[in-house]
Every structure is written in C-alpha cells, then in structure tokens.
mmCIF file of the N, C-alpha and C atoms, coordinates in Angstrom:
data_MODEL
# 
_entry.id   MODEL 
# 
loop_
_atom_site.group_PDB 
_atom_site.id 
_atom_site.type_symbol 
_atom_site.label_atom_id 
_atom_site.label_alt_id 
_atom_site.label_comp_id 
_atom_site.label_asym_id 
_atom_site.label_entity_id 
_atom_site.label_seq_id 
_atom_site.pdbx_PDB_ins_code 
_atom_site.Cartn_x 
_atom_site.Cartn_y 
_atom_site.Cartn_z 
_atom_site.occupancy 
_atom_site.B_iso_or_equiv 
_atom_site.pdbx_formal_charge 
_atom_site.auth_seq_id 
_atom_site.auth_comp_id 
_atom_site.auth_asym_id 
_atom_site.auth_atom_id 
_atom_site.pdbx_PDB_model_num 
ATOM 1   N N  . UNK A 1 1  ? -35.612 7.199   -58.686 1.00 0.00 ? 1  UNK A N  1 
ATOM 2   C CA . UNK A 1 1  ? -36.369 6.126   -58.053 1.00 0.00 ? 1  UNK A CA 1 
ATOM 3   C C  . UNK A 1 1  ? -35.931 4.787   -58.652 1.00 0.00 ? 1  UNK A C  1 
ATOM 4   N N  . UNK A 1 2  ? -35.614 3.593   -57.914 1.00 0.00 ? 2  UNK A N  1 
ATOM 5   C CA . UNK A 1 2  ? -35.563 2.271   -58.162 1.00 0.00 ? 2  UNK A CA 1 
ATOM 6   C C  . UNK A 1 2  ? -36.830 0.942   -58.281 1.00 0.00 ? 2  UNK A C  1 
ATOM 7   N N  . UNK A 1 3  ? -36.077 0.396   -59.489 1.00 0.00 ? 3  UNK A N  1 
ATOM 8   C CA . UNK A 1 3  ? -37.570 -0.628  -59.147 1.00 0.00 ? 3  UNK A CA 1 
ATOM 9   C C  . UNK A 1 3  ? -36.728 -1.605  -59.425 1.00 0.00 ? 3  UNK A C  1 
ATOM 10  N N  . UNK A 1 4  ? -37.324 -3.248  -59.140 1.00 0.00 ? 4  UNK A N  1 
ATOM 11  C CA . UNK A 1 4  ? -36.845 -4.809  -59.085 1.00 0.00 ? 4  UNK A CA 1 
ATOM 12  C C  . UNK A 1 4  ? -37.220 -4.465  -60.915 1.00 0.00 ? 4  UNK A C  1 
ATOM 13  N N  . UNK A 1 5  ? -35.753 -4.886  -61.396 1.00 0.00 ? 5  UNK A N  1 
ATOM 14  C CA . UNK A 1 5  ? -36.162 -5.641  -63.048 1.00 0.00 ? 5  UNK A CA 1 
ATOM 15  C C  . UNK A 1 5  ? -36.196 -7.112  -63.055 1.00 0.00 ? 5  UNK A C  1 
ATOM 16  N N  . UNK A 1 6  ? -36.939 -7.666  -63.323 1.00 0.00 ? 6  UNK A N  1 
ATOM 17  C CA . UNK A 1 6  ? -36.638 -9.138  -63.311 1.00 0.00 ? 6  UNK A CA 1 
ATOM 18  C C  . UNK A 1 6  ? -36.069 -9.972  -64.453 1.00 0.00 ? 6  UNK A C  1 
ATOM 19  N N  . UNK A 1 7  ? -35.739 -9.086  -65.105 1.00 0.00 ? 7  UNK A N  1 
ATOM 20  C CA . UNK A 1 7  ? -34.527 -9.973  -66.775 1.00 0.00 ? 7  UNK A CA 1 
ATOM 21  C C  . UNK A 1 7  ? -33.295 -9.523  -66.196 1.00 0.00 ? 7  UNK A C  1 
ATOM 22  N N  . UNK A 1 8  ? -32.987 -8.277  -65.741 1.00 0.00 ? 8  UNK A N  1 
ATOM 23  C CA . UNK A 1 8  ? -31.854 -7.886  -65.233 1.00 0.00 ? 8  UNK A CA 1 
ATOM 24  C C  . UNK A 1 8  ? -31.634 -8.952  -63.748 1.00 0.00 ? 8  UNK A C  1 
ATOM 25  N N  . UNK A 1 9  ? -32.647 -9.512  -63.078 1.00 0.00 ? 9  UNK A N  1 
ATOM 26  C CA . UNK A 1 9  ? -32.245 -10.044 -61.768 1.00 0.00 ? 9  UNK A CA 1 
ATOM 27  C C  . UNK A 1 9  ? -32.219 -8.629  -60.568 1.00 0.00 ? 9  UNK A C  1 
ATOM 28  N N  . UNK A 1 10 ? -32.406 -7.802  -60.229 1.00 0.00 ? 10 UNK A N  1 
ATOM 29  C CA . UNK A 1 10 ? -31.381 -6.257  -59.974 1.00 0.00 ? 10 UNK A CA 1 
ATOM 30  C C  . UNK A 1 10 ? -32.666 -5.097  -59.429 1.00 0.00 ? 10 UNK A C  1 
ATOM 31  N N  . UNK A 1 11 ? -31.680 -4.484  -58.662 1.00 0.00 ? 11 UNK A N  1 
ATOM 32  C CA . UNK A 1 11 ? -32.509 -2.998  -58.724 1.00 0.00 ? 11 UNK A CA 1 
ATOM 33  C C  . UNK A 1 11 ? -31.883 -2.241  -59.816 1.00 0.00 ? 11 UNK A C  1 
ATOM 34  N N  . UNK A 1 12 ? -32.967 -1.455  -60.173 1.00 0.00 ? 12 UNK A N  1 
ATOM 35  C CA . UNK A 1 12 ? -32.835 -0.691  -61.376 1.00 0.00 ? 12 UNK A CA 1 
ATOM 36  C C  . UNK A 1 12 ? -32.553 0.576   -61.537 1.00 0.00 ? 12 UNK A C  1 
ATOM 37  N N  . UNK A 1 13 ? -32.622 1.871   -62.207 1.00 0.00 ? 13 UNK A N  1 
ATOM 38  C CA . UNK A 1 13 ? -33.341 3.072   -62.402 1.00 0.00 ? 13 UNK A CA 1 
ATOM 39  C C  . UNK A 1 13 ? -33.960 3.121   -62.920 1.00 0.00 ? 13 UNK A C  1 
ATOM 40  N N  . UNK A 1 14 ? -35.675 4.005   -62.277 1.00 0.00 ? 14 UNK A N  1 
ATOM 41  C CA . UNK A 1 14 ? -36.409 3.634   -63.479 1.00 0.00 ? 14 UNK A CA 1 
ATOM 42  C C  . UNK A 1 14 ? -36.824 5.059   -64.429 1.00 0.00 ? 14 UNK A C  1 
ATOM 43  N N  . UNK A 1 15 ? -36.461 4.893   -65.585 1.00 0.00 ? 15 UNK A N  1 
ATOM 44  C CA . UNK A 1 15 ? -36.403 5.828   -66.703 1.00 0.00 ? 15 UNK A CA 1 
ATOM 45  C C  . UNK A 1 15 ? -37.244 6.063   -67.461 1.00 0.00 ? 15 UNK A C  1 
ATOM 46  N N  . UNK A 1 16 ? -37.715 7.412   -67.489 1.00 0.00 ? 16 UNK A N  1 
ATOM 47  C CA . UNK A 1 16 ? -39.159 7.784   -67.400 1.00 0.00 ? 16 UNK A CA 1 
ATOM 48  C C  . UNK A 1 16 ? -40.252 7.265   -67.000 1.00 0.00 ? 16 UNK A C  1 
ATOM 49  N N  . UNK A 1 17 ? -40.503 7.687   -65.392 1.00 0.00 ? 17 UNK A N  1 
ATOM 50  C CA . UNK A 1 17 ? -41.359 7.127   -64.311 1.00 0.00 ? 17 UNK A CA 1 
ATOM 51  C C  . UNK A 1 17 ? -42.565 7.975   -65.085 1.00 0.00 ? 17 UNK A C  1 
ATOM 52  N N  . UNK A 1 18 ? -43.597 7.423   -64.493 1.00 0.00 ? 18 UNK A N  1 
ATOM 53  C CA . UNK A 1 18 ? -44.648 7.832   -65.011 1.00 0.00 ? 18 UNK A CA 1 
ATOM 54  C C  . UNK A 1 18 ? -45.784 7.089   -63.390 1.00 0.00 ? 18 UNK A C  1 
ATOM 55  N N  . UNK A 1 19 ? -46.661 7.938   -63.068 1.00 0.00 ? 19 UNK A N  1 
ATOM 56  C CA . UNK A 1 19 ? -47.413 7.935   -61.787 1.00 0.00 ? 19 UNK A CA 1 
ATOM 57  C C  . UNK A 1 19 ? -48.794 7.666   -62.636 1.00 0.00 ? 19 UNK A C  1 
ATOM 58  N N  . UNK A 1 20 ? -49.221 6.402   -61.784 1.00 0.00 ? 20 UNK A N  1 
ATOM 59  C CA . UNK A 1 20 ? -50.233 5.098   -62.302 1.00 0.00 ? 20 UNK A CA 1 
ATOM 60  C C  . UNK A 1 20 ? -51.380 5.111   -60.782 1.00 0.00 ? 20 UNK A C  1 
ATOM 61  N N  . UNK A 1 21 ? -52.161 4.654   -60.796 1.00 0.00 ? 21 UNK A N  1 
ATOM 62  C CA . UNK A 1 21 ? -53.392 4.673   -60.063 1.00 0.00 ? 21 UNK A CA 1 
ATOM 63  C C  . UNK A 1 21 ? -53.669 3.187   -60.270 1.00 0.00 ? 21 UNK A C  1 
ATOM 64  N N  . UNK A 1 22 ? -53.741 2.202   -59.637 1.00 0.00 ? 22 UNK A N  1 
ATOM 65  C CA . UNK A 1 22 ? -54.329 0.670   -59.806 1.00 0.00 ? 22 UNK A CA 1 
ATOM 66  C C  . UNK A 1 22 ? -55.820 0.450   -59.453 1.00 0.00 ? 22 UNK A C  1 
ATOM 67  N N  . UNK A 1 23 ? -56.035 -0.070  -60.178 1.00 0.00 ? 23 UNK A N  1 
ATOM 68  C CA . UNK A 1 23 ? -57.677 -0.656  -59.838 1.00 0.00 ? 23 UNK A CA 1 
ATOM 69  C C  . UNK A 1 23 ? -58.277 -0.921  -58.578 1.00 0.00 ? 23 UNK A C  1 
ATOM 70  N N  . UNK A 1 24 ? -57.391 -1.252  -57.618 1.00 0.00 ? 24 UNK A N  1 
ATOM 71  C CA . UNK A 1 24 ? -57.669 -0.781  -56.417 1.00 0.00 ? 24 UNK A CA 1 
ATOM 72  C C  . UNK A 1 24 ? -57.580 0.683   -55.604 1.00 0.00 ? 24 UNK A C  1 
ATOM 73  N N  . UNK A 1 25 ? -57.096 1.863   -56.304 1.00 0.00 ? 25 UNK A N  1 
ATOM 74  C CA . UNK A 1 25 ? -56.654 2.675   -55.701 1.00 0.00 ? 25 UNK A CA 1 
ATOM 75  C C  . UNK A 1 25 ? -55.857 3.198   -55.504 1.00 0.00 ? 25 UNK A C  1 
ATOM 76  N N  . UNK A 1 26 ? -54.664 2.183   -55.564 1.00 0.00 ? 26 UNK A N  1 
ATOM 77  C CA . UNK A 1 26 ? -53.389 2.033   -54.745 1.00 0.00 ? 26 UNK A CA 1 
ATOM 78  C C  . UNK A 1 26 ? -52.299 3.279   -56.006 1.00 0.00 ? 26 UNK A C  1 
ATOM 79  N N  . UNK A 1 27 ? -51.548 3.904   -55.054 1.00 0.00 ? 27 UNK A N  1 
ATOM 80  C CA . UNK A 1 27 ? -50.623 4.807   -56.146 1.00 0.00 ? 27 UNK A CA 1 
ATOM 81  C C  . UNK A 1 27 ? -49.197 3.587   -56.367 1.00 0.00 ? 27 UNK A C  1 
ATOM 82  N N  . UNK A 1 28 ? -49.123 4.180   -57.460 1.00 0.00 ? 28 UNK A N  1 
ATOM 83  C CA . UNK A 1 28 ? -47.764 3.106   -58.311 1.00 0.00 ? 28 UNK A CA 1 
ATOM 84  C C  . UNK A 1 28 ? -46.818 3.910   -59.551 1.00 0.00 ? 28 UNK A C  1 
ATOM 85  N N  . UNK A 1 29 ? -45.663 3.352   -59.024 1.00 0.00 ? 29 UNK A N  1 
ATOM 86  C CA . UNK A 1 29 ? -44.857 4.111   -60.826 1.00 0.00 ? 29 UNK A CA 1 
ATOM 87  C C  . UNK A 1 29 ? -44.361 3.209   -61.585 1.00 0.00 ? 29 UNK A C  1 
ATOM 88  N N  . UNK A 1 30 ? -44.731 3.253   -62.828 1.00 0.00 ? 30 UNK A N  1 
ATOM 89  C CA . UNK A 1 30 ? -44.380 2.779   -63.949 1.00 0.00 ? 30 UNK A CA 1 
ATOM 90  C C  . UNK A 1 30 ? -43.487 3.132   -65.179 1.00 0.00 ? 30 UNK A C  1 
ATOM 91  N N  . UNK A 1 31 ? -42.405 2.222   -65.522 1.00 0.00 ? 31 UNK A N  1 
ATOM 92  C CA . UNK A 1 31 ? -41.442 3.195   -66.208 1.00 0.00 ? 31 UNK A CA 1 
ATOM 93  C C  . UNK A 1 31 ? -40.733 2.466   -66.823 1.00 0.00 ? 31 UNK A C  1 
ATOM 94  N N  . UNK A 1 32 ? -39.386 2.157   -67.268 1.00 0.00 ? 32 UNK A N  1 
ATOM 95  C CA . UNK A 1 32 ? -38.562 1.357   -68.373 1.00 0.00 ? 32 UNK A CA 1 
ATOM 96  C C  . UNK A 1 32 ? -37.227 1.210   -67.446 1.00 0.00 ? 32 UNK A C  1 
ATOM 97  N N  . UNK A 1 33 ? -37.012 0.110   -67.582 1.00 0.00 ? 33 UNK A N  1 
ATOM 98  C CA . UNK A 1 33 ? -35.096 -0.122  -67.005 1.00 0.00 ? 33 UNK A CA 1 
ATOM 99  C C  . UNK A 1 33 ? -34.407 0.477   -67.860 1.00 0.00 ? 33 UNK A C  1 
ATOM 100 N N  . UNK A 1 34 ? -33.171 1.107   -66.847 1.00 0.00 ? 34 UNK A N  1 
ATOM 101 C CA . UNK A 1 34 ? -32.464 1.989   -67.450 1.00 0.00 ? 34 UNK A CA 1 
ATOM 102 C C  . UNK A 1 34 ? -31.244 0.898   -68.622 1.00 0.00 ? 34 UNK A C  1 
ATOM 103 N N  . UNK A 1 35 ? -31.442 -0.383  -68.123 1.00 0.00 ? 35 UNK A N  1 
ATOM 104 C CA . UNK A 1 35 ? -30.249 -1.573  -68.481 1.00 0.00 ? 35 UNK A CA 1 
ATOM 105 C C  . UNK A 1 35 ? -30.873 -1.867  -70.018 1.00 0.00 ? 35 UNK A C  1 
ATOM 106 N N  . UNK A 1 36 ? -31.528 -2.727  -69.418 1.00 0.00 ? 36 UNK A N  1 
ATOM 107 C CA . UNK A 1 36 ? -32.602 -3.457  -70.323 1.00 0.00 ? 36 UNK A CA 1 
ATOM 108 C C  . UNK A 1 36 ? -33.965 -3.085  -71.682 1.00 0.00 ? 36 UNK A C  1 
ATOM 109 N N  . UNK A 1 37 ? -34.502 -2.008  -71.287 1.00 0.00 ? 37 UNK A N  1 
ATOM 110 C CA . UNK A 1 37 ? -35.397 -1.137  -71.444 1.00 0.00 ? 37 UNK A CA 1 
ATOM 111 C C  . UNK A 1 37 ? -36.429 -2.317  -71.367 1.00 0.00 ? 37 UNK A C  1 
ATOM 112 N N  . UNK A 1 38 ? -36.672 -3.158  -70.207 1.00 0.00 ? 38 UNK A N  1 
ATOM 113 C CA . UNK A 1 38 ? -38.080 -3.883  -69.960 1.00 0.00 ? 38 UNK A CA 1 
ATOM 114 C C  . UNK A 1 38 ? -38.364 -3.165  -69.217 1.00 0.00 ? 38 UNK A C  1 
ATOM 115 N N  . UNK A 1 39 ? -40.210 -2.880  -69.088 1.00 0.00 ? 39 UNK A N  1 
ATOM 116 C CA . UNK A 1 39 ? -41.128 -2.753  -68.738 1.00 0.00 ? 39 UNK A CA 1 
ATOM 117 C C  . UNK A 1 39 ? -40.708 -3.063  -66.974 1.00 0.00 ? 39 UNK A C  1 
ATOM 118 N N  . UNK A 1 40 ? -40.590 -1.718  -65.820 1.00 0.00 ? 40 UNK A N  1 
ATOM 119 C CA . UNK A 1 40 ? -40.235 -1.934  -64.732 1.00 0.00 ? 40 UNK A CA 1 
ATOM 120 C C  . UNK A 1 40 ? -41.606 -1.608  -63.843 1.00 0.00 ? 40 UNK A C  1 
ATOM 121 N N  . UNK A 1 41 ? -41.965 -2.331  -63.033 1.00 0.00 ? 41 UNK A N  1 
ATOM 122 C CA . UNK A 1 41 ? -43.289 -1.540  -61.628 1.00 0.00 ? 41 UNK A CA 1 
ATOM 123 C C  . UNK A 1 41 ? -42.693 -1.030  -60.319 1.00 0.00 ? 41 UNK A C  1 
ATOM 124 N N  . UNK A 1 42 ? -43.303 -0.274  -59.770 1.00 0.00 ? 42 UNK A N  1 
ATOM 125 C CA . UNK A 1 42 ? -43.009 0.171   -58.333 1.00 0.00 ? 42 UNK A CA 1 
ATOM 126 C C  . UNK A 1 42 ? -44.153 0.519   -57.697 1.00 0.00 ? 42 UNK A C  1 
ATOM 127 N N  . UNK A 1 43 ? -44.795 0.002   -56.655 1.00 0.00 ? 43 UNK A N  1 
ATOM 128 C CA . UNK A 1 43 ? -45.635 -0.337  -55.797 1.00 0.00 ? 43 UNK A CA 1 
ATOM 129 C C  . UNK A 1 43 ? -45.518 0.768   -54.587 1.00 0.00 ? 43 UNK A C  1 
ATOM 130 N N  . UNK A 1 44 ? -46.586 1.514   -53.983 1.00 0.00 ? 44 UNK A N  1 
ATOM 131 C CA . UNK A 1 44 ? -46.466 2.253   -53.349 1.00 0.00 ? 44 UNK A CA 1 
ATOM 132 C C  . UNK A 1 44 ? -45.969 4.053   -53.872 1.00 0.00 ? 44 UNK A C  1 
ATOM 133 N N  . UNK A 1 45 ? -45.806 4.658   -52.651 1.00 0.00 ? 45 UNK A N  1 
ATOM 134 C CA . UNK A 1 45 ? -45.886 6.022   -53.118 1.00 0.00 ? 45 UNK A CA 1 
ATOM 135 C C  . UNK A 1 45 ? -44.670 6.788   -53.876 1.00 0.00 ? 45 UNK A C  1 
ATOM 136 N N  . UNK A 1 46 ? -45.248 7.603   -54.931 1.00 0.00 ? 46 UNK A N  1 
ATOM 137 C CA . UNK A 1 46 ? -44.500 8.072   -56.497 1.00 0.00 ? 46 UNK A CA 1 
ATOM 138 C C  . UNK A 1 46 ? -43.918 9.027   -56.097 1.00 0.00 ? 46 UNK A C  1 
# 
C-alpha cells in the first residue's frame, strides 16, 4: 500500500501499516515511509 510522504514530496511504501479507526469512524492506515522513516497516513479503506 502507498501513502503521500510529505518530506519526501512522493508516493511512498508504507512500512509497517498498521489499521487505525478515526474519531469519526472513518477506517485509515498508519505506518512509516519506507525512504524517510516519517510518520506516513492513508485515508480510507486498509
């Protein structure tokens, strides 16, 4: 799965995704750039 890094500028891989629930409800994955190792989001379904 890919997510926007924004230090990289880029789509990413994101490395060790991990499946998140938001305060609204909403399903999301959360995980680390494979480049960078910043903190990556992905919005929608995991």
């Amino acid at each position: 799965m890919t997510a926007f890094c924004f230090k990289c500028r880029k789509k990413v891989e994101i490395k060790s995704p991990k499946k998140i629930t938001m305060k609204n409800g909403k399903p999301a994955t959360q995980g680390v750039c494979s480049k960078c190792g910043t903190k990556v989001f992905r919005i929608g379904k995991s």
